[in-house]
C-alpha positions as a printed NumPy array, in Angstrom:
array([[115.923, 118.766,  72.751],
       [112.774, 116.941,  71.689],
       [113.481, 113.136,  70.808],
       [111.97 , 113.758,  67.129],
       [114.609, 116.729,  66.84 ],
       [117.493, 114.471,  67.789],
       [116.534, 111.679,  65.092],
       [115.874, 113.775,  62.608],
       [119.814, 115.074,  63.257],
       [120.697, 111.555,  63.122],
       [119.107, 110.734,  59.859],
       [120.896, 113.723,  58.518],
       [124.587, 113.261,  59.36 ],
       [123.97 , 109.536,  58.145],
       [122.964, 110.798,  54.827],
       [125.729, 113.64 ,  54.474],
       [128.104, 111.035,  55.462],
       [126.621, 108.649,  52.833],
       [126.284, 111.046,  50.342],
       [130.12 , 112.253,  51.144],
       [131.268, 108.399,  50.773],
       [129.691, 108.34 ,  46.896],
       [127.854, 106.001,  47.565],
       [125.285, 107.061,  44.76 ],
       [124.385, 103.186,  43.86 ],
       [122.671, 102.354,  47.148],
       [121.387, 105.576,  49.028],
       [120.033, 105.611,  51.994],
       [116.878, 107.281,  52.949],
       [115.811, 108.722,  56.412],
       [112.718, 105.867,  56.203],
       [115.346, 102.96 ,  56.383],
       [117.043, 104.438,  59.529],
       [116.103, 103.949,  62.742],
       [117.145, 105.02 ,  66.455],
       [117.855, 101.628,  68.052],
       [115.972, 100.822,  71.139],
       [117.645,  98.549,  73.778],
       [116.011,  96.227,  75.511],
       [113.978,  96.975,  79.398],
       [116.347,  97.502,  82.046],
       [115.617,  95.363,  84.665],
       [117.036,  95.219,  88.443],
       [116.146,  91.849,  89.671],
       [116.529,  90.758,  93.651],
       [115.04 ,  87.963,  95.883],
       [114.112,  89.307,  98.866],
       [112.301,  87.532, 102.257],
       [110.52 ,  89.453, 105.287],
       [107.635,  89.552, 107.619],
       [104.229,  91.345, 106.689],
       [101.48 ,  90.961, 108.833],
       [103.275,  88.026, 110.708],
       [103.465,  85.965, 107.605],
       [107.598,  85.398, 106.4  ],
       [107.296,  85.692, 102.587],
       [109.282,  84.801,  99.92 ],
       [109.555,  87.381,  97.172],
       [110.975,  89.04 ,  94.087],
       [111.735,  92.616,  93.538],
       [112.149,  93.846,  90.235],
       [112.891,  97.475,  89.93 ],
       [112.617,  98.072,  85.924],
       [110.923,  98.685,  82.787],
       [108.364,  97.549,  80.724],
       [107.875,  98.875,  77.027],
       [103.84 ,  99.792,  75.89 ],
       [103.816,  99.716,  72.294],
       [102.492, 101.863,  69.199],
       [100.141, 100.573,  66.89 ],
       [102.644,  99.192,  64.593],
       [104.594,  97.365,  67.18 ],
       [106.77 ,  99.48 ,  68.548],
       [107.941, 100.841,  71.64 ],
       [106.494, 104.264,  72.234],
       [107.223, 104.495,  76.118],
       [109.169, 103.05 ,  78.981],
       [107.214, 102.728,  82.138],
       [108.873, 102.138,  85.327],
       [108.143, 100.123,  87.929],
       [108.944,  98.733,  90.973],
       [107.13 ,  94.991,  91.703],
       [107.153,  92.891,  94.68 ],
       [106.111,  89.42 ,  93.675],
       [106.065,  86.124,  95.876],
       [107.081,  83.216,  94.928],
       [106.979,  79.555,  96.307],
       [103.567,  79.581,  95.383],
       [101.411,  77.125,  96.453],
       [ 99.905,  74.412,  94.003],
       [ 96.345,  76.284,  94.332],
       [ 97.39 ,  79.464,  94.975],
       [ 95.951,  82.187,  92.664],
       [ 98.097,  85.682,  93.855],
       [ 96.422,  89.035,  93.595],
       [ 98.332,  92.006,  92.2  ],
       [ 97.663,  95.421,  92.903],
       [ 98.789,  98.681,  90.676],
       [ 99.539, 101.564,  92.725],
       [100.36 , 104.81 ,  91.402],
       [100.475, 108.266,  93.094],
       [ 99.169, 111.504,  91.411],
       [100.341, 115.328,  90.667],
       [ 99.87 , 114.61 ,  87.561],
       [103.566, 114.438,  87.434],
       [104.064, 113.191,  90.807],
       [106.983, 109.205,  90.916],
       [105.   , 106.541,  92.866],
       [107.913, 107.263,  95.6  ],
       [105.237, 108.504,  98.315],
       [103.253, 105.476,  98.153],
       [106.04 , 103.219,  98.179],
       [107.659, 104.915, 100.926],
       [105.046, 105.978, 103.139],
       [103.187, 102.778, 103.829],
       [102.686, 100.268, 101.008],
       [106.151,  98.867, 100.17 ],
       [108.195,  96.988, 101.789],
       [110.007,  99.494, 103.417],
       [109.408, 102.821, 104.655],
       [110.589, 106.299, 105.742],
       [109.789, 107.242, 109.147],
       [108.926, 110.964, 109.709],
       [107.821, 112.736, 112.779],
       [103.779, 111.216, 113.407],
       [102.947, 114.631, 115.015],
       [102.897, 116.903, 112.258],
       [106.763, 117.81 , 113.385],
       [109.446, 118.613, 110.469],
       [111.66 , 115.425, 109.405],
       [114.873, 117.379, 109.725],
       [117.975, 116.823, 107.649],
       [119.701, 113.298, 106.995],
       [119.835, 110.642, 107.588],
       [115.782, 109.568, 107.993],
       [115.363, 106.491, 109.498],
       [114.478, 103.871, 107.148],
       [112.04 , 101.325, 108.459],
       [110.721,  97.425, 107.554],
       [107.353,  97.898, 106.51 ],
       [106.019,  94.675, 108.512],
       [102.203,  95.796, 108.667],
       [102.208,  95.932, 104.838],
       [ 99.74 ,  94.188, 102.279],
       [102.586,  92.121, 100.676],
       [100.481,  88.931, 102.713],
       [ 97.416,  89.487, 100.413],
       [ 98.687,  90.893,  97.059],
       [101.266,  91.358,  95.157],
       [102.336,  95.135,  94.543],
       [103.543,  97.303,  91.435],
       [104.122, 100.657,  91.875],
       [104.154, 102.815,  88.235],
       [105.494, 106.086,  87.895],
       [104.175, 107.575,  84.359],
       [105.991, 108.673,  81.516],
       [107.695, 111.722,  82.532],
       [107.911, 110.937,  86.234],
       [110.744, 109.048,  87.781],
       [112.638, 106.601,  85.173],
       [109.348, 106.327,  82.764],
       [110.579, 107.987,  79.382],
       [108.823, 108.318,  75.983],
       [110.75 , 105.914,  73.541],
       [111.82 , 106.338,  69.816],
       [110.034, 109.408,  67.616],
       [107.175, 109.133,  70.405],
       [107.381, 112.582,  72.959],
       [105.958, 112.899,  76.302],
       [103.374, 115.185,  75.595],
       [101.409, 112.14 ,  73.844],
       [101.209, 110.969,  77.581],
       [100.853, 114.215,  79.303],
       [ 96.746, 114.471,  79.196],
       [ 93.85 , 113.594,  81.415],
       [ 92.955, 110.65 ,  78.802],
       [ 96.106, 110.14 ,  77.102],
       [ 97.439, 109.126,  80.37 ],
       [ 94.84 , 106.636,  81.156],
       [ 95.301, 105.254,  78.453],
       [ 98.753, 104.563,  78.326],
       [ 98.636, 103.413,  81.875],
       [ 95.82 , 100.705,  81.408],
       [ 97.948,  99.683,  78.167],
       [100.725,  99.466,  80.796],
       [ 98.687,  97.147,  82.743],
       [ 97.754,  95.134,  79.753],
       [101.052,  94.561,  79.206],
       [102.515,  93.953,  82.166],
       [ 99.465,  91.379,  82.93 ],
       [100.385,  89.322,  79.738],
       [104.256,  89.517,  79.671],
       [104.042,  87.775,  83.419],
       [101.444,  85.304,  82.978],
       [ 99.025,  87.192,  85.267],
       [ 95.256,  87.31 ,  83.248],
       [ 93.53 ,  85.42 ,  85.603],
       [ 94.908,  86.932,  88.866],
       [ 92.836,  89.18 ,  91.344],
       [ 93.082,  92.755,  90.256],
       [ 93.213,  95.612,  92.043],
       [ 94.175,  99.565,  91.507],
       [ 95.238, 102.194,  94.203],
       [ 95.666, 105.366,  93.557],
       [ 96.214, 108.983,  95.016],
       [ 95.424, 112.334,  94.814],
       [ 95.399, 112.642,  90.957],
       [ 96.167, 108.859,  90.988],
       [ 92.603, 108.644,  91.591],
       [ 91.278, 110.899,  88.786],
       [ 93.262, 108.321,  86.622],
       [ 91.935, 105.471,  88.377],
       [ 88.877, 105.922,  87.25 ],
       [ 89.042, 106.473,  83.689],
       [ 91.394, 103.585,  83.732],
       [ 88.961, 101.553,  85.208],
       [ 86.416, 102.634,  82.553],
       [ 89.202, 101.437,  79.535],
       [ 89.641,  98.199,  81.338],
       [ 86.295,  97.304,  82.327],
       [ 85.027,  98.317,  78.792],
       [ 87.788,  98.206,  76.077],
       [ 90.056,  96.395,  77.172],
       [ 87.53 ,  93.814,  79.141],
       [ 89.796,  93.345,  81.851],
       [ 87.693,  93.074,  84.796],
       [ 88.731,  94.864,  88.412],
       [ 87.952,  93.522,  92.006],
       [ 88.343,  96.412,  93.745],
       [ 89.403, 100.033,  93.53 ],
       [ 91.317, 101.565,  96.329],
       [ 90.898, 105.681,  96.596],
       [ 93.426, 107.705,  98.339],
       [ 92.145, 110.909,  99.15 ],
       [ 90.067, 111.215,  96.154],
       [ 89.672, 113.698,  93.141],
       [ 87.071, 113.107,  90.527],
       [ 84.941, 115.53 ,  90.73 ],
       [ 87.3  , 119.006,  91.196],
       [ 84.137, 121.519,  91.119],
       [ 84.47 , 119.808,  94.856],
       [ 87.942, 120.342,  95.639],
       [ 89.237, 123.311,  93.501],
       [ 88.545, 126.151,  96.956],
       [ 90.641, 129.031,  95.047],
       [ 87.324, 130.167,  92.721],
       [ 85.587, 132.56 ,  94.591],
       [ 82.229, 132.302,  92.795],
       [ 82.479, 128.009,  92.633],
       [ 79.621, 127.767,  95.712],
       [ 80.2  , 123.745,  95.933],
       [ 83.712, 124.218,  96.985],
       [ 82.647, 126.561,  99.774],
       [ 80.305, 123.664, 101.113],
       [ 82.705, 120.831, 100.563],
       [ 85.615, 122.539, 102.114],
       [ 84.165, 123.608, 105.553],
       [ 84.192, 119.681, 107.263],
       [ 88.345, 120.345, 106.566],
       [ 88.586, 123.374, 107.738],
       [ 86.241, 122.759, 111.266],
       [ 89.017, 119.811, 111.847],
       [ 91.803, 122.22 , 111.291],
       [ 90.392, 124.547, 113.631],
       [ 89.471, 121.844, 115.935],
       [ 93.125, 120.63 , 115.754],
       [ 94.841, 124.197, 116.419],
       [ 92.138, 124.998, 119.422],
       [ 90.505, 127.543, 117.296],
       [ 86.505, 126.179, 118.191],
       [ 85.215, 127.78 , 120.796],
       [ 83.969, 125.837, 122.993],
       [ 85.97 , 123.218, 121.991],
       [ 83.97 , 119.991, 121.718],
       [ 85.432, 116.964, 123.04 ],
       [ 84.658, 114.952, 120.128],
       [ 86.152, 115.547, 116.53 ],
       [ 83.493, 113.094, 114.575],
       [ 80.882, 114.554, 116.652],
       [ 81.505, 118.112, 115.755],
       [ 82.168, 116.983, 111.925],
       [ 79.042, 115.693, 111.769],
       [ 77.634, 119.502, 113.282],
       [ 79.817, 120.79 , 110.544],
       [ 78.472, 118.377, 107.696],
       [ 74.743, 119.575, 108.9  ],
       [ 75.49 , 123.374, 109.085],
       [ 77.448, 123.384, 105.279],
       [ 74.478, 121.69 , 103.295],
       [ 70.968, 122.995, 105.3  ],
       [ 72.137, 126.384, 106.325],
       [ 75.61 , 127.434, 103.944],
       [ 74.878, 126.026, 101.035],
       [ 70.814, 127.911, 100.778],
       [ 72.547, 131.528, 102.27 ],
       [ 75.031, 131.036,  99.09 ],
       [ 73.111, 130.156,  96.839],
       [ 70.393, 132.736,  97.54 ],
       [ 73.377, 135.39 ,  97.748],
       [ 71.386, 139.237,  98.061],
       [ 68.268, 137.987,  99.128],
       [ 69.132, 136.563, 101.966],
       [ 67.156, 137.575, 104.915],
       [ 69.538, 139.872, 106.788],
       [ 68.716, 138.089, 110.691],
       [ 69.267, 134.958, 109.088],
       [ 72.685, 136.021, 107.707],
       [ 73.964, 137.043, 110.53 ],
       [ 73.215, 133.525, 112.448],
       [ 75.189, 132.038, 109.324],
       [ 77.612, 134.31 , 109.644],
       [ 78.382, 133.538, 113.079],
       [ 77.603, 130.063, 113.176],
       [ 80.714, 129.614, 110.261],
       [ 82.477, 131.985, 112.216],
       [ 82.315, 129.004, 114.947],
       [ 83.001, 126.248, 112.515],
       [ 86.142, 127.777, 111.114],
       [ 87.554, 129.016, 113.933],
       [ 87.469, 132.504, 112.137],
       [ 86.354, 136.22 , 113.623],
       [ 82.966, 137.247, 112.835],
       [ 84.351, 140.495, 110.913],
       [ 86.979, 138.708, 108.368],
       [ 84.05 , 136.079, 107.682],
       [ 81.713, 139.34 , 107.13 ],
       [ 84.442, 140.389, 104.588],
       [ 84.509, 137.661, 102.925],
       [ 81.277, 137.663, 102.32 ],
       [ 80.719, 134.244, 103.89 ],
       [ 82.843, 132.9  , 101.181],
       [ 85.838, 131.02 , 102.819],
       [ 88.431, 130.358, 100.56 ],
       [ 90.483, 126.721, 101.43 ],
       [ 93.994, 128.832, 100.399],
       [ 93.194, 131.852, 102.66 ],
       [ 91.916, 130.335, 105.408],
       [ 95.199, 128.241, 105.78 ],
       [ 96.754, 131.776, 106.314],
       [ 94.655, 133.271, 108.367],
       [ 93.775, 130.409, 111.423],
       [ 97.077, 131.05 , 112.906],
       [ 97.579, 134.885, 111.291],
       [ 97.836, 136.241, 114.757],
       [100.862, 133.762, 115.547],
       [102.599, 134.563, 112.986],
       [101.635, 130.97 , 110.987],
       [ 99.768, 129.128, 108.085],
       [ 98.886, 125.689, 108.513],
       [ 99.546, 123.472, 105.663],
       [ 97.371, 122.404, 102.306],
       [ 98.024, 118.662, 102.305],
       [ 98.38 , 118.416, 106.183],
       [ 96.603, 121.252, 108.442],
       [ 98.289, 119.916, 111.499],
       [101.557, 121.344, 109.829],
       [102.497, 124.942, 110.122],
       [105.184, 127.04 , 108.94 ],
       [106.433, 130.711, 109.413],
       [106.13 , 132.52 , 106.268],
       [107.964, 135.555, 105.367],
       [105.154, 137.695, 104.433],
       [102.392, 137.91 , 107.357],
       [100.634, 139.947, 105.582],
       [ 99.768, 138.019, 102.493],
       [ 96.109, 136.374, 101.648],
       [ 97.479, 133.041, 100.804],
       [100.561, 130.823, 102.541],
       [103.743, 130.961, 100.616],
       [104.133, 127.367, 100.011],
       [102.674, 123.757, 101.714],
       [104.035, 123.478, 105.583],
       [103.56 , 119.411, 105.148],
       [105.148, 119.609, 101.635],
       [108.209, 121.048, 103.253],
       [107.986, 119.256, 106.112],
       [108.311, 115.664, 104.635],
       [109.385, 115.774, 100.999],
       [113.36 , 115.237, 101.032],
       [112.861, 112.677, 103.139],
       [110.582, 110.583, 101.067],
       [113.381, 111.539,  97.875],
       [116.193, 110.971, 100.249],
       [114.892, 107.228, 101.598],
       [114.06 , 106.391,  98.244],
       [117.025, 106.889,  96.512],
       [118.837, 104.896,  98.987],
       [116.488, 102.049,  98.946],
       [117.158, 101.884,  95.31 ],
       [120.949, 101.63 ,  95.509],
       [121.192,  99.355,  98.518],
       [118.2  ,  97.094,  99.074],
       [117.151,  97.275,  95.093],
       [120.508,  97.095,  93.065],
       [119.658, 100.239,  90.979],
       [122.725, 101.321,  89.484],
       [121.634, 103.724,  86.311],
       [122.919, 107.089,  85.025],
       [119.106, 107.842,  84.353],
       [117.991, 110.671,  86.694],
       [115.04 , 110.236,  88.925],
       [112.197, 112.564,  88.359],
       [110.813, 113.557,  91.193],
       [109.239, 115.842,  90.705],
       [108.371, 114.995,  86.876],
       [109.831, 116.426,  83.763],
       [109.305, 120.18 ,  84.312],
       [107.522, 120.387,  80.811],
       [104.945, 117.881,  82.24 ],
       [102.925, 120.805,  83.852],
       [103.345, 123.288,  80.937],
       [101.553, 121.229,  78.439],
       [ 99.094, 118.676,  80.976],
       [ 96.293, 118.465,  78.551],
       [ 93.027, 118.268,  80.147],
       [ 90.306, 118.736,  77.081],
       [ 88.267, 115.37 ,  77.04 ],
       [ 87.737, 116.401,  72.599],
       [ 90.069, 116.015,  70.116],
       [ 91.606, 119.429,  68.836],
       [ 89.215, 120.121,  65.816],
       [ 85.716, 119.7  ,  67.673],
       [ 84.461, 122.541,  69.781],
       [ 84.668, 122.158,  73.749],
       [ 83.45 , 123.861,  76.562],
       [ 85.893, 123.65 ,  79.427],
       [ 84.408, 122.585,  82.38 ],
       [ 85.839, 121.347,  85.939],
       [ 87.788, 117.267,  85.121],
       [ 85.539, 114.909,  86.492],
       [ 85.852, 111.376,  85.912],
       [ 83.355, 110.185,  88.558],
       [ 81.183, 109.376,  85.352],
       [ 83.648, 107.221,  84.224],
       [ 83.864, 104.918,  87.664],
       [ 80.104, 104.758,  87.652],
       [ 80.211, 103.769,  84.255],
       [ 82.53 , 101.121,  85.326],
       [ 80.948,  99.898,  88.491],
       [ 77.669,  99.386,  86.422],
       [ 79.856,  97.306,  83.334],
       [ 80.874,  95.301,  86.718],
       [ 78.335,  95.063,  89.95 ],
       [ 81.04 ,  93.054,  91.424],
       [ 83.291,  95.936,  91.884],
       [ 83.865,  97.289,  94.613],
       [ 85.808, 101.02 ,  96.002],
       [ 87.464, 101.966,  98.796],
       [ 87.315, 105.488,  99.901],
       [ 90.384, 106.568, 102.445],
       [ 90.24 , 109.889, 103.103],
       [ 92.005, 112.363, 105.787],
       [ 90.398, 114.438, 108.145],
       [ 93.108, 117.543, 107.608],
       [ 93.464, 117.131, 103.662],
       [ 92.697, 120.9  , 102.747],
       [ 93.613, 119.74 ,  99.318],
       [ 91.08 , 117.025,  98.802],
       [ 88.561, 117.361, 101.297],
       [ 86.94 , 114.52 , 102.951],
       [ 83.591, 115.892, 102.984],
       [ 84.084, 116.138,  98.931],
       [ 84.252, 112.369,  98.801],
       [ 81.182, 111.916, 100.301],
       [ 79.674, 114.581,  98.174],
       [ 81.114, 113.098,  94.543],
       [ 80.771, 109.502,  95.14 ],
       [ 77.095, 109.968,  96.388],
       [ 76.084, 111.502,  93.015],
       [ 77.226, 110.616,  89.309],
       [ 74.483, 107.457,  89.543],
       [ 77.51 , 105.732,  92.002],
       [ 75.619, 102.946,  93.541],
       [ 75.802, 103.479,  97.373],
       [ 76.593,  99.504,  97.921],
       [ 79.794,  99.928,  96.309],
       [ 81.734, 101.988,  98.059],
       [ 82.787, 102.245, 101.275],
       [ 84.424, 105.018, 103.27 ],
       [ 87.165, 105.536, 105.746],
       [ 88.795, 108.256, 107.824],
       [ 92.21 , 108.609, 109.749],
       [ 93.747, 111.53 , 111.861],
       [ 95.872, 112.679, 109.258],
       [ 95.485, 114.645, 105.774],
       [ 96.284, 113.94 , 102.356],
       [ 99.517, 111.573, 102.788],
       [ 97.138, 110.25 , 105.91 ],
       [ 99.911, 107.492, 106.254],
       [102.598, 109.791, 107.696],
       [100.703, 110.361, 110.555],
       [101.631, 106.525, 112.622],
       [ 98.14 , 105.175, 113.614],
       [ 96.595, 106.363, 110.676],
       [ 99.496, 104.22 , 108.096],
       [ 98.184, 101.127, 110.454],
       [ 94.671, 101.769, 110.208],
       [ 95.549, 102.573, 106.907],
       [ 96.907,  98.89 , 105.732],
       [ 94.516,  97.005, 108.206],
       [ 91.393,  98.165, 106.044],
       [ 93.179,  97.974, 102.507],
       [ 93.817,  94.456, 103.469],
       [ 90.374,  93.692, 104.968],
       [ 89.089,  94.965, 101.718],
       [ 90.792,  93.106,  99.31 ],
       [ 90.455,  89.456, 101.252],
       [ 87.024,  90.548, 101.301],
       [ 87.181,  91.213,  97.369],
       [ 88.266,  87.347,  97.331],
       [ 85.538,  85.458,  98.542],
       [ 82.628,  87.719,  97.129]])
């Protein structure tokens, strides 16, 4: 039942029951009574390990912090989970870093537990399934917790975050309603701990970067709270890029086929194989943009020799038959080409992580059933999490855990960038305008781009393509690539490389 509902239930029986008492000479009206809201819940521990060979002191507080309405009061809980050092030195100015995952609707539990928090669950580094319980759950020792101190948010609606008083979740569930009420999360959090001059940084994946950047607009604009550095985990601004399930969207077709030549590559599909994944990339790169991208874009008057080369020349780069890539038309969708690689063996390789396959029931169908890697992984990540909570964090609450996020979340994710009574064209979310807006507020920032090679979700190749338009200055960003896909961390030298490059970034953030 919707908070509102439940209050204004409350404000009822008080009356009846006041009105049943007699007492006539002081009634009480429903704007005099109020749902009382307790004070954060807060699971405090001090904690000391190793990260990066460094034995640090710290404090782990698993709990919430209230962002407030205009008048003052609590309209939301947001959870968190921060690792803080202390035994500062005199000089010492710590950085802090916000890290939040995506969906929308997706905890921060996959971050956390994957590679930046202090511990971590191990899963199979080859693409294998992580079984049943118990997963092995790990010291994170190669960790950033040496450079920065970490807070990882879950939004309203995902894991303990809850709307608070009259206030509902849908007034969080929207592409800039959340970015707002995660940079006034921020804001908050910054001032309540004394933290306004510290280093700060933002990480975010998936969808965590689509809010990243229009939170870094509100804070380098608004809320003039300058960033150091950005940190992009497998990206999404732009979705024209990364949305490979509209046949006529041509861009997708382009950005997509880099992902798809490693998944082939991967499953032996390229024949000849080359001997060299970056090498063959780079072929792949060449062949979407000068010969794909003008056969698709000139669609019927395309020269009919100069089809078939393309024709057969994707065929190669996707690992695909000549015939089902005449059928489609030359149009490759991401979806159907994660069932068909391995059709004849009776697999489909996954979305987030082509190295994964599964067996799906229906052989037959266009599109795989599910996500192989989502499968593969997910209880695990739940499962260590849980447990980390309860034994290493204290966490003893009746509150359940969403993860995934309130189911309503999904159902009424507002994405319309208008308010309700101005018209509005819908177009594709793209908040790479907003980061460029933000980079130019600040030339000092700076963006990290970590992207996976097998991410048939958020393509590498898409990265390159957004962040190179939208008036993004090319000095500012910087790429990276691992042997993994879009969780590129469960994949074991990939998490390494992973945290070795988010650190060098942020020391170099420091002394710029």
């Amino acid at each position: 039942m919707p908070v509102k509902a439940i209050r204004r239930m409350f404000l009822v029986s008080v009356l009846l029951i006041t009105q049943l008492a007699g007492a006539d000479e002081h009634a009480v009206s429903a704007d005099e009574v109020d749902i009382p809201i307790p004070e954060p819940t807060r699971f405090v521990t001090e904690q000391r390990a190793q990260f990066n060979g460094q034995t640090i002191d710290y404090t782990a507080t698993a709990g919430e912090t209230y962002v407030r309405d205009n008048d003052g009061e609590p309209k939301a809980s947001l959870f968190t989970f921060a690792y803080t050092k202390r035994n500062l030195r005199e000089d010492e100015i710590r950085p802090v870093t916000f890290i939040w995952n995506g969906g929308p609707g997706s905890a921060s539990l996959w971050l956390h537990m994957g590679t930046f928090g202090p511990k971590r669950v191990s899963v199979p580094s080859d693409a294998g399934h992580a079984g049943a319980p118990p997963y092995p759950l790990l010291d994170a020792s190669e960790t950033i917790l040496d450079v920065t101190d970490l807070v990882f948010v879950d939004p309203v609606g995902t894991g303990f975050s809850r709307p608070l008083g009259v206030h509902e979740g849908a007034e969080f569930w929207g592409l800039g309603e959340d970015a707002q009420s995660m940079a006034e999360f921020i804001r908050t959090w910054v001032t309540e701990n004394g933290r306004w001059n510290s280093p700060r940084f933002l990480l975010g994946e998936s969808y965590g970067t689509t809010r990243g950047a229009a939170v870094a607009k509100i804070m380098e604009g608004d809320f003039m709270m300058s960033l150091n550095g950005i940190i992009f985990v497998s990206q999404a601004l732009d979705y024209q890029g990364s949305t490979p399930y509209i046949r006529d969207n041509i861009v997708a077709h382009i950005t997509f086929l880099p992902t798809m030549s490693a998944a082939a590559w991967y499953h032996g599909k390229v024949s000849p194989r080359p001997a060299n994944l970056e090498g063959f990339l780079a072929e792949s790169r060449a062949f979407a943009t000068d010969e794909l991208l003008p056969a698709l874009f000139k669609g019927n008057a395309l020269d009919a020799d100069v089809r078939t080369r393309v024709r057969d020349r994707l065929a190669y780069f996707t690992g695909l038959s000549p015939e089902y890539v005449e059928r489609a038309n030359l149009r490759v969708q991401g979806r159907r080409f994660a069932k068909e690689l391995l059709r004849q063996e009776g697999l489909a390789i996954g979305l987030l992580d082509a190295r994964y396959t599964t067996n799906d029931v229906d052989d037959l169908d266009a599109d795989p059933a599910g996500d192989a890697s989502d499968h593969a992984i997910s209880s695990a990540f739940k499962a260590a999490l849980m447990d980390y909570m309860h034994e290493d964090l204290g966490v003893r609450w009746s509150r359940t855990y969403l993860a995934p996020g309130d189911d309503k979340l999904s159902k009424l994710w507002r994405y319309r960038t208008t308010p309700d009574d101005q018209s509005y064209e819908p177009m594709f979310v793209n908040t790479a305008r907003d980061l460029a807006e933000a980079l130019r507020n600040n030339p000092s920032l700076k963006v990290l781009v970590a992207s996976g090679y097998y991410d048939l979700v958020t393509p590498f190749f898409d990265a390159e393509y957004t962040l190179n338009r939208h008036d993004i200055l090319a000095e500012q960003v910087r790429y990276t690539y691992y042997g993994g896909g879009h969780m590129m961390y469960v994949n074991e030298p990939s998490r390494t490389q992973l945290l070795d490059d988010t650190r060098t970034f942020i020391l170099e953030q420091l002394v710029e």
